[in-house]
mmCIF file of the N, C-alpha and C atoms, coordinates in Angstrom:
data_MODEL
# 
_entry.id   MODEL 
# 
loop_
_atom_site.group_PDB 
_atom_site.id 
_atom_site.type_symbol 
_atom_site.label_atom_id 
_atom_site.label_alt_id 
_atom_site.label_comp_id 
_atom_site.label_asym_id 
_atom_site.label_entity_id 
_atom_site.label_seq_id 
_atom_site.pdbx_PDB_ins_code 
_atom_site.Cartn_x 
_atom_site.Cartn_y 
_atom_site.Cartn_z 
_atom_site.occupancy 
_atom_site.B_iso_or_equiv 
_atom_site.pdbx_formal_charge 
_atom_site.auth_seq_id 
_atom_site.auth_comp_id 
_atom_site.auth_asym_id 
_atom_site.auth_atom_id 
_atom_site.pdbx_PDB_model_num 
ATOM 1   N N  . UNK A 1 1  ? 67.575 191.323 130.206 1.00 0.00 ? 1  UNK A N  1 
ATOM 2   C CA . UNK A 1 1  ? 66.366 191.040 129.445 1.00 0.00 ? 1  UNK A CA 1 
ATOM 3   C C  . UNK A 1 1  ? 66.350 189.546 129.106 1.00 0.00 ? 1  UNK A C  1 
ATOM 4   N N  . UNK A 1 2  ? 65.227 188.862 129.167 1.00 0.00 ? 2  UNK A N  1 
ATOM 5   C CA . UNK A 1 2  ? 64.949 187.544 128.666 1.00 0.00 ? 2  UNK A CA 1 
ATOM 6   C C  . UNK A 1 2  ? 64.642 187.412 127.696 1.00 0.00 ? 2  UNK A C  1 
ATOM 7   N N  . UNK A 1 3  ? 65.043 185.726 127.147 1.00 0.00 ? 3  UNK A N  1 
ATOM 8   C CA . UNK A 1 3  ? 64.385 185.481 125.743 1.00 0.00 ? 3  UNK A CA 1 
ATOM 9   C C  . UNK A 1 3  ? 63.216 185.956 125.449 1.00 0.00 ? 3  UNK A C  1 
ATOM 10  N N  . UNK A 1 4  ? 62.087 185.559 126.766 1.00 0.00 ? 4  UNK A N  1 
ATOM 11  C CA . UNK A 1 4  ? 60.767 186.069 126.362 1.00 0.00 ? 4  UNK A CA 1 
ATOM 12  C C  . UNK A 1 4  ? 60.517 187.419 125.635 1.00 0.00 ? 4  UNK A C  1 
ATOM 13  N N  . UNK A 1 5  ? 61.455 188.596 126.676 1.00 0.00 ? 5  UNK A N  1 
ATOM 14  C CA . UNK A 1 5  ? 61.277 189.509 126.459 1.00 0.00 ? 5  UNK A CA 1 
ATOM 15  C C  . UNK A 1 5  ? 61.723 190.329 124.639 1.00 0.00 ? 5  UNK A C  1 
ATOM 16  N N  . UNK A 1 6  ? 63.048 189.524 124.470 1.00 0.00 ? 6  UNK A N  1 
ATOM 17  C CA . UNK A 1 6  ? 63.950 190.043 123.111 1.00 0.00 ? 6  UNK A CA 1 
ATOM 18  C C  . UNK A 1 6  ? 63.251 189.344 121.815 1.00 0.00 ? 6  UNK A C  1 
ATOM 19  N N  . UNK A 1 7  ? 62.203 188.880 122.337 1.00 0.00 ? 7  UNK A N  1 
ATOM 20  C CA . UNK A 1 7  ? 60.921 188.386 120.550 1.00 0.00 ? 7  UNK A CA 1 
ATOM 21  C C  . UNK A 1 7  ? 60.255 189.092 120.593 1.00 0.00 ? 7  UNK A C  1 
ATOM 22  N N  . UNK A 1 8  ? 60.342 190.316 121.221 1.00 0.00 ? 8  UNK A N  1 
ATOM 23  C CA . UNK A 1 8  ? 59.653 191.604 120.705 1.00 0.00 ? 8  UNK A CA 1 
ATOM 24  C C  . UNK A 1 8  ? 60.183 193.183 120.900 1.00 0.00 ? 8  UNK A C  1 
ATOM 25  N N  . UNK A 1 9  ? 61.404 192.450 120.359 1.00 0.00 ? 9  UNK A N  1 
ATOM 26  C CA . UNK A 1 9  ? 62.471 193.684 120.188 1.00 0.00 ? 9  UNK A CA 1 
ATOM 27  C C  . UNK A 1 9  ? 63.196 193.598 118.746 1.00 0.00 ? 9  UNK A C  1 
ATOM 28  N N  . UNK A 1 10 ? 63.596 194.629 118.054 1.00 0.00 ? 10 UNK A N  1 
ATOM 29  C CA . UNK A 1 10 ? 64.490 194.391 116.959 1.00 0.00 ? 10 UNK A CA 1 
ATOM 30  C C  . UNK A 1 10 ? 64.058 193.768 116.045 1.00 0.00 ? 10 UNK A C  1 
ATOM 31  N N  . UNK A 1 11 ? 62.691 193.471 116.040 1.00 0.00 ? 11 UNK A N  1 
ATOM 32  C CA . UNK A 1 11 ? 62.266 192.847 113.813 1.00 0.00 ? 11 UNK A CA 1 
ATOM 33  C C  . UNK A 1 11 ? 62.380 193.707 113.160 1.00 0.00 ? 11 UNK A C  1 
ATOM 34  N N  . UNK A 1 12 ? 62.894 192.846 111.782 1.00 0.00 ? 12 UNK A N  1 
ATOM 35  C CA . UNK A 1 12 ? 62.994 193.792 110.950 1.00 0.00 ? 12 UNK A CA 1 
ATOM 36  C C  . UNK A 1 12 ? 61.769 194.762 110.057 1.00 0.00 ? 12 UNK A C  1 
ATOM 37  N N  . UNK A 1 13 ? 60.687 193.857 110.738 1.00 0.00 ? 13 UNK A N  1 
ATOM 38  C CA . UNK A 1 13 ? 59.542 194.881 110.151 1.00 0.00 ? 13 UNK A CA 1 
ATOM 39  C C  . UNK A 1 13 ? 59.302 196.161 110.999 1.00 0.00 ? 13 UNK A C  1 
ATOM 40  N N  . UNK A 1 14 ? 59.653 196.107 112.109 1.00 0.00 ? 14 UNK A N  1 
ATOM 41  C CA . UNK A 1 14 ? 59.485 197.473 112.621 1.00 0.00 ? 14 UNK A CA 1 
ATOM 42  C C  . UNK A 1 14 ? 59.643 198.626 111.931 1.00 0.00 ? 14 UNK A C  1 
ATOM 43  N N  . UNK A 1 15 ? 58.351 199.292 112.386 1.00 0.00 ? 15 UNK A N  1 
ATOM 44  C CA . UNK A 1 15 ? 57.963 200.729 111.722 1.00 0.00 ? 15 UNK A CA 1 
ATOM 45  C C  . UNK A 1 15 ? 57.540 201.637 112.883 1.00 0.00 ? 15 UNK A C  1 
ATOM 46  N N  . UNK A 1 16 ? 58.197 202.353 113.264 1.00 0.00 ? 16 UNK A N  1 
ATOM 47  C CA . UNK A 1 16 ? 57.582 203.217 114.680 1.00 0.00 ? 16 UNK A CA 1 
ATOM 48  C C  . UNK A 1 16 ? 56.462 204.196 114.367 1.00 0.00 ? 16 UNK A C  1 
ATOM 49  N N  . UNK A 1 17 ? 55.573 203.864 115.628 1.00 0.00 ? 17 UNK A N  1 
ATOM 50  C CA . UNK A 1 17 ? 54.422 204.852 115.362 1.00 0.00 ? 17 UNK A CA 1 
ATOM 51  C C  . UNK A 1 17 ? 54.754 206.023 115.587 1.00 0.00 ? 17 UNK A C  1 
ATOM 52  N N  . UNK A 1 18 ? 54.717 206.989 114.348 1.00 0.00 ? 18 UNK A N  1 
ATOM 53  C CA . UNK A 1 18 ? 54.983 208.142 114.267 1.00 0.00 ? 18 UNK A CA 1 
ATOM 54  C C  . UNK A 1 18 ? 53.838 209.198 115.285 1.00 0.00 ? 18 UNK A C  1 
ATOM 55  N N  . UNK A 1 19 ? 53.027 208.398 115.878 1.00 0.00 ? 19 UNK A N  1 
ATOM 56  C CA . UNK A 1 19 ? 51.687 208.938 116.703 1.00 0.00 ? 19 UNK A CA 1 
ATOM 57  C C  . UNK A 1 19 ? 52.290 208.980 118.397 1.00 0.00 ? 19 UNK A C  1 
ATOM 58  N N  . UNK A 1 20 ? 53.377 208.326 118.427 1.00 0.00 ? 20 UNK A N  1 
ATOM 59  C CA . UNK A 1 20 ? 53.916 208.649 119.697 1.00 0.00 ? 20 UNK A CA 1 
ATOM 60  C C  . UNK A 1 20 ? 55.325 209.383 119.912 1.00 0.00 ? 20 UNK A C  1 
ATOM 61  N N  . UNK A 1 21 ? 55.685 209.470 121.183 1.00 0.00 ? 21 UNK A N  1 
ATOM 62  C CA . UNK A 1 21 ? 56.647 210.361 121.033 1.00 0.00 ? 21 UNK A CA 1 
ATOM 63  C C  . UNK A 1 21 ? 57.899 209.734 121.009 1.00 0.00 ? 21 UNK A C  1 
ATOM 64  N N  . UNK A 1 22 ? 58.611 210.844 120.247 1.00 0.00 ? 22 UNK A N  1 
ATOM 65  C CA . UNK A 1 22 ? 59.706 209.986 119.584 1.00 0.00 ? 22 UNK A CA 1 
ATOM 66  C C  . UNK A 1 22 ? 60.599 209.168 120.600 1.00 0.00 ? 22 UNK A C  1 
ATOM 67  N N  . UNK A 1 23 ? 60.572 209.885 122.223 1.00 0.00 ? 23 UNK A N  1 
ATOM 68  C CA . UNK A 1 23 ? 61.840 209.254 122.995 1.00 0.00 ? 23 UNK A CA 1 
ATOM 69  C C  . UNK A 1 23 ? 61.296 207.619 123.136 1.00 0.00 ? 23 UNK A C  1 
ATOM 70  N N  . UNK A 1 24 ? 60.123 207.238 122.489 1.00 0.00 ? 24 UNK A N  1 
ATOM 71  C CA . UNK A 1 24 ? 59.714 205.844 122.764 1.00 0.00 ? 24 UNK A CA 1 
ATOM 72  C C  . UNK A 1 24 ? 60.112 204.977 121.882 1.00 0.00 ? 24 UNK A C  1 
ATOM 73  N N  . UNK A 1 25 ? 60.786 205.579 120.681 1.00 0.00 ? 25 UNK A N  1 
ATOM 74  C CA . UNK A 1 25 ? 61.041 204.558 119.886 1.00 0.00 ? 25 UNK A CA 1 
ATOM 75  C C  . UNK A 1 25 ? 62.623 204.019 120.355 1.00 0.00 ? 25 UNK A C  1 
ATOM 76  N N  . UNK A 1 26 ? 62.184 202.611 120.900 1.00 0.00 ? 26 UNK A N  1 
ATOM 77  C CA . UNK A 1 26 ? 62.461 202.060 121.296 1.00 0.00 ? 26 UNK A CA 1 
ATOM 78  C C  . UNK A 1 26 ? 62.850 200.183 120.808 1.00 0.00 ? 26 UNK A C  1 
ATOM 79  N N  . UNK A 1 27 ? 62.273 200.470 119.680 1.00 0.00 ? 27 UNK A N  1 
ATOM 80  C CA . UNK A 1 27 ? 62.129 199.279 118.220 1.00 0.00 ? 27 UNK A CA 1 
ATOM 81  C C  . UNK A 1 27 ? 61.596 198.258 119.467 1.00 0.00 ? 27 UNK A C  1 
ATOM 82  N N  . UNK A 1 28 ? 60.735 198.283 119.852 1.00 0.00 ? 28 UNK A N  1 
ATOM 83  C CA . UNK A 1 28 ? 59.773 197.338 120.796 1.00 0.00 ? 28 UNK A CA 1 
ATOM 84  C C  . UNK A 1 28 ? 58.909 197.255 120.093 1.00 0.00 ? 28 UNK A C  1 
ATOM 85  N N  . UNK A 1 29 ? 57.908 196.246 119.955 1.00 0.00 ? 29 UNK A N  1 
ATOM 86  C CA . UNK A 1 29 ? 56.840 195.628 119.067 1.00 0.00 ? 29 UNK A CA 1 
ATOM 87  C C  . UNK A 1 29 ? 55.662 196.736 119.378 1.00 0.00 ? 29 UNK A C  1 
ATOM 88  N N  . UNK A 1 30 ? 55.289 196.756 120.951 1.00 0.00 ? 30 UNK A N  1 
ATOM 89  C CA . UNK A 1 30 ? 53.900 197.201 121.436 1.00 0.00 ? 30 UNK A CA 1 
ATOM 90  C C  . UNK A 1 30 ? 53.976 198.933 120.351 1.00 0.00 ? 30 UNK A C  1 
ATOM 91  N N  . UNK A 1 31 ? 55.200 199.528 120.016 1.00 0.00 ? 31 UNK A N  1 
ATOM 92  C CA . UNK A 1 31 ? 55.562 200.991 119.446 1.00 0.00 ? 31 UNK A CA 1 
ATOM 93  C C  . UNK A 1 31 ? 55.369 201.210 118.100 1.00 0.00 ? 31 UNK A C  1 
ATOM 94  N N  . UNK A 1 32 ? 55.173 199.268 117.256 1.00 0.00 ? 32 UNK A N  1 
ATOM 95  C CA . UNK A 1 32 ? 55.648 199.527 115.756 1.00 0.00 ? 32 UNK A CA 1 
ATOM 96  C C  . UNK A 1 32 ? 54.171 200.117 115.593 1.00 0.00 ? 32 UNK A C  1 
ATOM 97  N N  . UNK A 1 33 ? 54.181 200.801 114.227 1.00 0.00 ? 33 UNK A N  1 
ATOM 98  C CA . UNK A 1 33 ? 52.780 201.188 113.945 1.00 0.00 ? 33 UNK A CA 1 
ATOM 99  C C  . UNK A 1 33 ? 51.987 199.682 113.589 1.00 0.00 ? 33 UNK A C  1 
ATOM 100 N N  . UNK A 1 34 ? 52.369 199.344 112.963 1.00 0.00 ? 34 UNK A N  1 
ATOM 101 C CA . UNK A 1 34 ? 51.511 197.685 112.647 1.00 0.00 ? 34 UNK A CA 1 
ATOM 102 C C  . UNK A 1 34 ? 50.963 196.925 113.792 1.00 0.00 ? 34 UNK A C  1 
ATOM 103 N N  . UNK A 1 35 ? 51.634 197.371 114.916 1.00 0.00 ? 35 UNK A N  1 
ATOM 104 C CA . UNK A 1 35 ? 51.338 196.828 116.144 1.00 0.00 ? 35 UNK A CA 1 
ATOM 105 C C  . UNK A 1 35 ? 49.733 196.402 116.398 1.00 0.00 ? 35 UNK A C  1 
ATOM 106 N N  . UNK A 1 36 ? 49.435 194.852 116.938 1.00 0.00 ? 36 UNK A N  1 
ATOM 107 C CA . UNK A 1 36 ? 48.276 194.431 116.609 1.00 0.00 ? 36 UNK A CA 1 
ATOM 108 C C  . UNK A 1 36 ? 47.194 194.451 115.432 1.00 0.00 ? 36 UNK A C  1 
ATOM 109 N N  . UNK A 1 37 ? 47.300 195.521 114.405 1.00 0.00 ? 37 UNK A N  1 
ATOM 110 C CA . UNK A 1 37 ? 47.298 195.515 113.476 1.00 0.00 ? 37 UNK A CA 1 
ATOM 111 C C  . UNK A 1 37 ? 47.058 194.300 112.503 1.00 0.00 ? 37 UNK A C  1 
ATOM 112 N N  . UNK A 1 38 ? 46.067 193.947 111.413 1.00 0.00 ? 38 UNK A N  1 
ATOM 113 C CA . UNK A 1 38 ? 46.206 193.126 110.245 1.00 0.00 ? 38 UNK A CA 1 
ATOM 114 C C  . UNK A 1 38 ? 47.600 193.258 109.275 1.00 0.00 ? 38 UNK A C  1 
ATOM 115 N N  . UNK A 1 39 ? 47.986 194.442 109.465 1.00 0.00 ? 39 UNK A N  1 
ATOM 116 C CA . UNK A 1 39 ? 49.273 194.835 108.942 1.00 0.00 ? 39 UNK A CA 1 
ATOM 117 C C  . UNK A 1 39 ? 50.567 194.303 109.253 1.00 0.00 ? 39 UNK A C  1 
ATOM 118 N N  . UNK A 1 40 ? 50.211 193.548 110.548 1.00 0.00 ? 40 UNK A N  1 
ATOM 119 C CA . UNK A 1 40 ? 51.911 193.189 111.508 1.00 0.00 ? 40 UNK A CA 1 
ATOM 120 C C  . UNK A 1 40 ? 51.748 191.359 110.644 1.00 0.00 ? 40 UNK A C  1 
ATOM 121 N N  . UNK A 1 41 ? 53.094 191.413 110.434 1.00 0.00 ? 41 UNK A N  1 
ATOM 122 C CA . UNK A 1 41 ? 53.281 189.954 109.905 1.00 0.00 ? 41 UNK A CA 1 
ATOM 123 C C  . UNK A 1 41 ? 53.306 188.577 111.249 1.00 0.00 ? 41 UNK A C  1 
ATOM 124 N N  . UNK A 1 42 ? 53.491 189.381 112.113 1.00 0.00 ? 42 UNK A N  1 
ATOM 125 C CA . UNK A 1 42 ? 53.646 188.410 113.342 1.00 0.00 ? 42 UNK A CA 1 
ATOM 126 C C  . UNK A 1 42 ? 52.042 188.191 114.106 1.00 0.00 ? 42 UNK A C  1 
ATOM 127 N N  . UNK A 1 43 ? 51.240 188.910 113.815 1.00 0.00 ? 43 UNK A N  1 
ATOM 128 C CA . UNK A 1 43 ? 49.579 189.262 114.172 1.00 0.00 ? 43 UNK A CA 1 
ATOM 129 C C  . UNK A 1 43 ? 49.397 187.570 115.046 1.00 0.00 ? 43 UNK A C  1 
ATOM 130 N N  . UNK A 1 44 ? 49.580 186.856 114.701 1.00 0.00 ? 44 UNK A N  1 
ATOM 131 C CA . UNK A 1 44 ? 49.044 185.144 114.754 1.00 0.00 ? 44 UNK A CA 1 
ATOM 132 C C  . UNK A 1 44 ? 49.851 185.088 115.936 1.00 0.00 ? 44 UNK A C  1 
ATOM 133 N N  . UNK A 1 45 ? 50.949 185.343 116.342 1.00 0.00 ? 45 UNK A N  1 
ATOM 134 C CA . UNK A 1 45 ? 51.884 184.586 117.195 1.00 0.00 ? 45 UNK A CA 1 
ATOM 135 C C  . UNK A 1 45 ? 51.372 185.701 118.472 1.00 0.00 ? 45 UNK A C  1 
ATOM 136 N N  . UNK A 1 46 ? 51.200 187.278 118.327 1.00 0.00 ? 46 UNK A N  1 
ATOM 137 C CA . UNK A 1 46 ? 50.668 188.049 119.080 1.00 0.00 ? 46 UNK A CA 1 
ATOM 138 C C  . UNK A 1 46 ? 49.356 186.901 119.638 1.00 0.00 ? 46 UNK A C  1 
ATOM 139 N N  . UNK A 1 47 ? 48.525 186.576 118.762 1.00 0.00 ? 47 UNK A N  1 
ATOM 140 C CA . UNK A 1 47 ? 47.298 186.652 119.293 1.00 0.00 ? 47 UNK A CA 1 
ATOM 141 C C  . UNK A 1 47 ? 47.485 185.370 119.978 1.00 0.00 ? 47 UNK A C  1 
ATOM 142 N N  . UNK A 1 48 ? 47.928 184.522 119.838 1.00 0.00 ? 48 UNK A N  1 
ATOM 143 C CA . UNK A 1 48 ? 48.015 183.188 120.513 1.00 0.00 ? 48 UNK A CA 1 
ATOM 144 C C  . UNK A 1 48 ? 48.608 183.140 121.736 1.00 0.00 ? 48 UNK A C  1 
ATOM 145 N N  . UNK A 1 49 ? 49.664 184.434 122.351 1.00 0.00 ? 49 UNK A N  1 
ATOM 146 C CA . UNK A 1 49 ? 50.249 184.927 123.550 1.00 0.00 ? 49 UNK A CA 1 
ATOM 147 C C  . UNK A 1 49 ? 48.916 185.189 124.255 1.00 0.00 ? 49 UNK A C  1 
ATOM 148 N N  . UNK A 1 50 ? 48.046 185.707 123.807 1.00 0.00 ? 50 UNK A N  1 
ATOM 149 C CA . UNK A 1 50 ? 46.615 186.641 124.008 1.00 0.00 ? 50 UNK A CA 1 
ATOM 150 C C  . UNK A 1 50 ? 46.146 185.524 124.796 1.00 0.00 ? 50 UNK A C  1 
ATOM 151 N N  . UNK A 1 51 ? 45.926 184.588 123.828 1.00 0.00 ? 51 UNK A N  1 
ATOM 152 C CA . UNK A 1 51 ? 45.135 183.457 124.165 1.00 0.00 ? 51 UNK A CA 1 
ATOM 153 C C  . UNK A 1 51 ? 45.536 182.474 125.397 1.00 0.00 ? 51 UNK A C  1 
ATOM 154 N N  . UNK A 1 52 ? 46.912 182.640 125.437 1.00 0.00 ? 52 UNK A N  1 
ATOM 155 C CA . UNK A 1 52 ? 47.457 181.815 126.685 1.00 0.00 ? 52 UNK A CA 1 
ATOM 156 C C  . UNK A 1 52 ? 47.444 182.777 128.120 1.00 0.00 ? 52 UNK A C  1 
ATOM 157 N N  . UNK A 1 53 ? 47.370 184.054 127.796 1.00 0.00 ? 53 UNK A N  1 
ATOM 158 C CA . UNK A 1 53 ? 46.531 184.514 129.261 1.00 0.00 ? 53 UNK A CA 1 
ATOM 159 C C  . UNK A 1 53 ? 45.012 184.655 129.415 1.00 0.00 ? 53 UNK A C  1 
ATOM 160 N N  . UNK A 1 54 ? 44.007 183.879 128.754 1.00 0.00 ? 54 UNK A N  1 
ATOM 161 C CA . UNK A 1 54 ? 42.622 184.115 128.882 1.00 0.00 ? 54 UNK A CA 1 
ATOM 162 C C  . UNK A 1 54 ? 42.560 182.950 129.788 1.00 0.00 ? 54 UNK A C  1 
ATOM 163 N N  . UNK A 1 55 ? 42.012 182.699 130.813 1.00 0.00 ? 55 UNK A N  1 
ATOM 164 C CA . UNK A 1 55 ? 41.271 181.805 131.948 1.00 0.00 ? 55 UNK A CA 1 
ATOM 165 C C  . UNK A 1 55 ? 40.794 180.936 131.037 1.00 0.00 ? 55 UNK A C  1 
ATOM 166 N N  . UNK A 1 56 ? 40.928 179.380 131.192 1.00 0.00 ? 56 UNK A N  1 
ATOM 167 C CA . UNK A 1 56 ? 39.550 178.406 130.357 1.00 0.00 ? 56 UNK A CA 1 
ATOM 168 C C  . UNK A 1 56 ? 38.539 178.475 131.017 1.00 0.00 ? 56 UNK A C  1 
# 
């Protein structure tokens, strides 16, 4: 696994979405319930990843 990949593994805010099934919790970001969410403390750094794959 790469750096890229391990900044969205293991925060300590992780909260697993209890809406999926359990063999997924996996403490991966895309799983926490806050995920994209106003709720996720990281929301800003998500969306700016967002932004660096949109075409100018």
């Amino acid at each position: 696994m790469d750096d890229e990949e391990d900044r969205f593994v293991n925060r300590p805010c992780y909260e697993f979405n209890s809406l999926l099934r359990p063999a997924w919790n996996d403490r991966r970001c895309e799983h926490c319930r806050h995920y994209l969410t106003a709720r996720c403390p990281h929301i800003d750094e998500f969306l700016d990843d967002v932004d660096d794959l949109t075409p100018e």
